[in-house]
GUMAR-18923 format. One record per atom (N, C-alpha, C): residue in three letters; x, y, z. Coordinates in steps of 0.1 Angstrom, whole numbers, plus 5000, padded with zeros to 4 digits. Layout:
! GUMAR-18923
ALAXYZ
...
This chain:
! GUMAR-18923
UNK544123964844
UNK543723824843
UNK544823734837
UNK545823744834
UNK547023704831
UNK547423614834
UNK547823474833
UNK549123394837
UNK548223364850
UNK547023364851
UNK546223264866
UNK545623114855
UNK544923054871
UNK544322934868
UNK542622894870
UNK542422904863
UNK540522854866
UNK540222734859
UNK539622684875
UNK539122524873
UNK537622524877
UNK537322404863
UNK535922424867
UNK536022254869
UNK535322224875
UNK535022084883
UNK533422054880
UNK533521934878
UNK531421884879
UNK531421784874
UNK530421694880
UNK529521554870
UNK529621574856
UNK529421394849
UNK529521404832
UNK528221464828
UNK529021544820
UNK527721594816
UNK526821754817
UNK527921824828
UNK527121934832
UNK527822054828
UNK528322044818
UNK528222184808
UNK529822224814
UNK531122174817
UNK532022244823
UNK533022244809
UNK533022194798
UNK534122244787
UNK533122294780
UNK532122314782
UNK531622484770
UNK531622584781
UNK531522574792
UNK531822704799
UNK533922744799
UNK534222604801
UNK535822664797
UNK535722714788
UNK535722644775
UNK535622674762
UNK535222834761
UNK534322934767
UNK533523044769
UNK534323104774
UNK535123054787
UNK536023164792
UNK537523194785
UNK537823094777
UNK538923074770
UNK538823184760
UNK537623174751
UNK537823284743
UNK537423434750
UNK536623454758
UNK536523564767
UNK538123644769
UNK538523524778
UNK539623634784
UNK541023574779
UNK540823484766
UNK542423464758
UNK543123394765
UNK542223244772
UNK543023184780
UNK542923074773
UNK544522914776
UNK544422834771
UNK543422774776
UNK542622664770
UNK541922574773
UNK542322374777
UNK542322354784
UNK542522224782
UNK541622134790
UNK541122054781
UNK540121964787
UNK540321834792
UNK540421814807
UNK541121704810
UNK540721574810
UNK539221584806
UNK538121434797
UNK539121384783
UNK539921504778
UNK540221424765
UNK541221314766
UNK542121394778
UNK543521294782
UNK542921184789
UNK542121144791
UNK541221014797
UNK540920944784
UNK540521054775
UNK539320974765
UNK540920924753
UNK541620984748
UNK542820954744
UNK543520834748
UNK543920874763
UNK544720734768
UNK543720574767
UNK542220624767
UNK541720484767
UNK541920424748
UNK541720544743
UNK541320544726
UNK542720454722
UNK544020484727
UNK545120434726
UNK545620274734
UNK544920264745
UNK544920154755
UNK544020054746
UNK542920084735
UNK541920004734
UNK542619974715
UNK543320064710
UNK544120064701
UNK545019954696
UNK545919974712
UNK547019844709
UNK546619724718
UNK545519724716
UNK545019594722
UNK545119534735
UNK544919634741
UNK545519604759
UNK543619604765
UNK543619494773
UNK542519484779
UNK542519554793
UNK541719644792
UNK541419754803
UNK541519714816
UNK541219594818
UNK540819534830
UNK542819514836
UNK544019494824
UNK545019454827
UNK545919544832
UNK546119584842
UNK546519684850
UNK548719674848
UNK548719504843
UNK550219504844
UNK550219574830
UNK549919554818
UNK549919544807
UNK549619704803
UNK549019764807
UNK548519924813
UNK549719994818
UNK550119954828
UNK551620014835
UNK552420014823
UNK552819904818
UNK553919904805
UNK553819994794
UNK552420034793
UNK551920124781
UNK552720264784
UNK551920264798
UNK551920424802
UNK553920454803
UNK554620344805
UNK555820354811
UNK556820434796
UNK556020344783
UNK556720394771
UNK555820504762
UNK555320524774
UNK554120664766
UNK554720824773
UNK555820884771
UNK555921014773
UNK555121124774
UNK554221134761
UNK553121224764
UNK551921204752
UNK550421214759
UNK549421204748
UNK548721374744
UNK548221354733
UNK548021504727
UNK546621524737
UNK546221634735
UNK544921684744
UNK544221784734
UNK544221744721
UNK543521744710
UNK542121704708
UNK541021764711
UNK539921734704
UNK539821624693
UNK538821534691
UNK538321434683
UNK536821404682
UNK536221404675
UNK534821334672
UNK535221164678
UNK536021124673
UNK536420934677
UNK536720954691
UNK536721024697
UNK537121034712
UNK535321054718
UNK534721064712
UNK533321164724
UNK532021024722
UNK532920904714
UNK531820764712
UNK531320734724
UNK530620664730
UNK530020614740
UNK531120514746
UNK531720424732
UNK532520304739
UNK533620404745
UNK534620484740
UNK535220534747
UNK535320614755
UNK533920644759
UNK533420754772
UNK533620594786
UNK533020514779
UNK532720404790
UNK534420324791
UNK535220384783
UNK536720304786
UNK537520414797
UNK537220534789
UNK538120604800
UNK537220614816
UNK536420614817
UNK535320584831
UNK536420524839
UNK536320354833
UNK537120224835
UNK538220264842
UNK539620324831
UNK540520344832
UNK540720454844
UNK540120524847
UNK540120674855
UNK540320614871
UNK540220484874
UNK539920444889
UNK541220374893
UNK542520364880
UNK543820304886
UNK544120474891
UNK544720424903
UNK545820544905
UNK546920564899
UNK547820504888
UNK548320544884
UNK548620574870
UNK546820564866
UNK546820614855
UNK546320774857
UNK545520784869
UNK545520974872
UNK546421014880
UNK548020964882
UNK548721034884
UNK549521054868
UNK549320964864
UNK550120954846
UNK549421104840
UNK548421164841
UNK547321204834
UNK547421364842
UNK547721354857
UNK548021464863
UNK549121544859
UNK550121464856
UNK551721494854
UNK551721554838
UNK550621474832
UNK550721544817
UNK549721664818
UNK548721684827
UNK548121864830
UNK549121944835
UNK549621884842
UNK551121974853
UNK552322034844
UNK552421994832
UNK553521974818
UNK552622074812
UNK551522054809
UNK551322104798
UNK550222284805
UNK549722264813
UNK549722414821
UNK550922474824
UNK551922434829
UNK553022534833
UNK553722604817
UNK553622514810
UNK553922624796
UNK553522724792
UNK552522634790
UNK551022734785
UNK551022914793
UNK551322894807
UNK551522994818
UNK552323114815
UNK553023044810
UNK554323134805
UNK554123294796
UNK553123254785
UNK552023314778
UNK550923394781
UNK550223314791
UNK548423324795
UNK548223274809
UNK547323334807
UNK546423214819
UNK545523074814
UNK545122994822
UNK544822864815
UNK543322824824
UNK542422764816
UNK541222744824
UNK540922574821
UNK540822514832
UNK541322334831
UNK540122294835
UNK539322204829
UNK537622164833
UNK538122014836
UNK537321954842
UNK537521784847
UNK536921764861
UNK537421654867
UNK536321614878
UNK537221634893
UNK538621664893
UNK538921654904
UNK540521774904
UNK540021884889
UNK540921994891
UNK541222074900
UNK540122134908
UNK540222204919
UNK540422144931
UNK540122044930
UNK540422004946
UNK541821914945
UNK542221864935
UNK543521784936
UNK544721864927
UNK544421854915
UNK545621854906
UNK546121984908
UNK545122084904
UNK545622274911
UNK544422314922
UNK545022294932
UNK544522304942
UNK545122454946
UNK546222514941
UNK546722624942
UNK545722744934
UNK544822704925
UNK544622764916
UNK543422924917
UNK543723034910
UNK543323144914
UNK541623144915
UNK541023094903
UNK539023104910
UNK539022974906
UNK538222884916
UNK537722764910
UNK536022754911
UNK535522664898
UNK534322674904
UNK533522504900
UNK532622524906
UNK532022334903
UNK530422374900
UNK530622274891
UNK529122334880
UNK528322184887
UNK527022204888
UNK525722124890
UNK524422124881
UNK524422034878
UNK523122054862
UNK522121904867
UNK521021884873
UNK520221774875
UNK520621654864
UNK520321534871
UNK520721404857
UNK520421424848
UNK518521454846
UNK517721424838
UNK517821514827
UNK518821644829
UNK519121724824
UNK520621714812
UNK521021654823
UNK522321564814
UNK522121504808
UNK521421384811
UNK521021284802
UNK520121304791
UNK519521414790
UNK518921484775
UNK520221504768
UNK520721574775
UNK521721684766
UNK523021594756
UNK523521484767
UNK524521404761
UNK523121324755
UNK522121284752
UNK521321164741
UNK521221274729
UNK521121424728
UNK521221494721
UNK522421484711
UNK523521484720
UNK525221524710
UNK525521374708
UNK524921244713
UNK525221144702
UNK524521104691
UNK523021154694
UNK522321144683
UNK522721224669
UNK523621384670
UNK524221464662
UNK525221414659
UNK525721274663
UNK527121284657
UNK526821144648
UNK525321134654
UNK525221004643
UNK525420884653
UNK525620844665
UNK525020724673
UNK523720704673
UNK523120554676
UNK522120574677
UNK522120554698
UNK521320594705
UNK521020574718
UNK519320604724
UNK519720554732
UNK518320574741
UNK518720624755
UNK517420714755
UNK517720844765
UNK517820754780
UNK517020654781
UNK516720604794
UNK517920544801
UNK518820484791
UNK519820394795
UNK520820484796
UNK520920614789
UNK522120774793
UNK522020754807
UNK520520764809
UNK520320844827
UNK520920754832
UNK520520664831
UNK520820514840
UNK522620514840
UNK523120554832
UNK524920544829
UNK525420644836
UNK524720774832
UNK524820924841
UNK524920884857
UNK523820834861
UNK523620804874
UNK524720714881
UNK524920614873
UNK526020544879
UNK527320584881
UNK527720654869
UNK529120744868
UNK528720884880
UNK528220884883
UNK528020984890
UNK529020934909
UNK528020794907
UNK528020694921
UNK529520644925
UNK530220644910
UNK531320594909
UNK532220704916
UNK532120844907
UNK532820904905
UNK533221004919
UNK532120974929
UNK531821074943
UNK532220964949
UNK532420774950
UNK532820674956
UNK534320634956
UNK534720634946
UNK536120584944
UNK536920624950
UNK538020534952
UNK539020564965
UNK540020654959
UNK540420684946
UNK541420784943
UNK540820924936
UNK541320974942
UNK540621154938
UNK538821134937
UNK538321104944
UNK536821134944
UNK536721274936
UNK535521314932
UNK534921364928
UNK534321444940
UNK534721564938
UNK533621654954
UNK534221814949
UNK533121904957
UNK533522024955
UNK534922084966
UNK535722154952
UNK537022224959
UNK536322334969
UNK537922314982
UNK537722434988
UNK537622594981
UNK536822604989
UNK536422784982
UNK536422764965
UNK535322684962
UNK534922674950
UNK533522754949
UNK533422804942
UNK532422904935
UNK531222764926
UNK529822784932
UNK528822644926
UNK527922734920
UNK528022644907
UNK527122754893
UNK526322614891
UNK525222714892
UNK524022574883
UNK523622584875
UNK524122494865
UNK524322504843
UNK522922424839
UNK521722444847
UNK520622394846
UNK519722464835
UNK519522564834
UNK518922704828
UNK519822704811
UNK519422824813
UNK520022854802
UNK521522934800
UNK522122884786
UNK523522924794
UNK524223024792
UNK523223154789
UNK523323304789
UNK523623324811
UNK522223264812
UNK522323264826
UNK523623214832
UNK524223114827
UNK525623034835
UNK526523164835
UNK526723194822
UNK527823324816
UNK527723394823
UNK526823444828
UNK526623574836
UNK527223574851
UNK526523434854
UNK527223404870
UNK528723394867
UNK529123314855
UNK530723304855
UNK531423454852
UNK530723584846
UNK531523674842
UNK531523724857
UNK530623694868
UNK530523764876
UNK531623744887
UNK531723634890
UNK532823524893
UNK534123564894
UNK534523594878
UNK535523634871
UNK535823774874
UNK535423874872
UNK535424014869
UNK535724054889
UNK535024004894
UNK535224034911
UNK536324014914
UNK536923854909
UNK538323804914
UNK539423854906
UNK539223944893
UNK540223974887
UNK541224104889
């Protein structure tokens, strides 16, 4: 299992960095979660005071920005900055900015391990080369519990109705947009993170263990 690549791909919301996260420690692979480098570059875009909407003022950023960490944060997983990086995710050249820093920071990591990369358009775009990929599906209404759950735990307040209603749209966006849609990679492996997630594990060890 060595020095390969597993991408897991799927809608916000449907359980694809706790199943990285799962395989990571399973088979001693890095993890990198490619939501954070969105949720970062917006947390930093909204930082030095650049309005999101300013695409010239955005270029300039990214031009003097070498590389952003892909560090975990609690200040990263707020609602305002789930709904900035959304925003941000639809220039093209801020997901090629964002591709080029997974492309940097997986080939290191490789050197060591193998690496397992969760996000919305890993398997079918960025490593499209990559050894098992798979694309997780979990219903809205199911998402939309789960994320009113982990902001209520972190101390937001929200309402469940207006998640779905955000879920649903990000969804519309995310399968619509003209750069890297959102869709399942070729010869992607479809887990449904609906159940329980003994049940996901199992389909993923199974996944895993055949292709290894």
């Amino acid at each position: 299992m060595k020095h390969k690549i597993i991408t897991i791909d799927g809608p916000a919301g449907s359980g694809k960095a706790r199943i990285a996260s799962y395989i990571a420690k399973k088979w001693k692979y890095y993890h990198l979660d490619s939501g954070i480098l969105y949720r970062r570059l917006a947390y930093l875009i909204l930082k030095n005071k650049i309005k999101l909407s300013d695409k010239k003022q955005i270029e300039n950023f990214l031009a003097k920005t070498n590389t952003i960490s892909p560090r975990n944060s609690i200040k990263l997983r707020t609602e305002k900055i789930s709904k900035a990086a959304s925003k941000i995710a639809i220039y093209k050249k801020i997901r090629n900015y964002i591709n080029i820093q997974q492309k940097n920071i997986i080939q290191k990591e490789l050197k060591n391990r193998g690496c397992v990369i969760d996000g919305r358009d890993i398997g079918s775009v960025v490593f499209k080369e990559a050894n098992i990929k798979i694309f997780v599906i979990v219903n809205a209404k199911i998402r939309a519990k789960r994320r009113y759950k982990q902001l209520i735990d972190i101390g937001e307040k929200s309402i469940y109705a207006k998640i779905l209603e955000e879920i649903k749209l990000r969804d519309n966006k995310d399968k619509k947009r003209k750069n890297s849609p959102m869709k399942v990679p070729y010869k992607a492996h479809i887990i449904d993170n609906s159940e329980s997630f003994s049940n996901t594990i199992f389909q993923i060890n199974k996944i895993i263990q055949k292709n290894s």
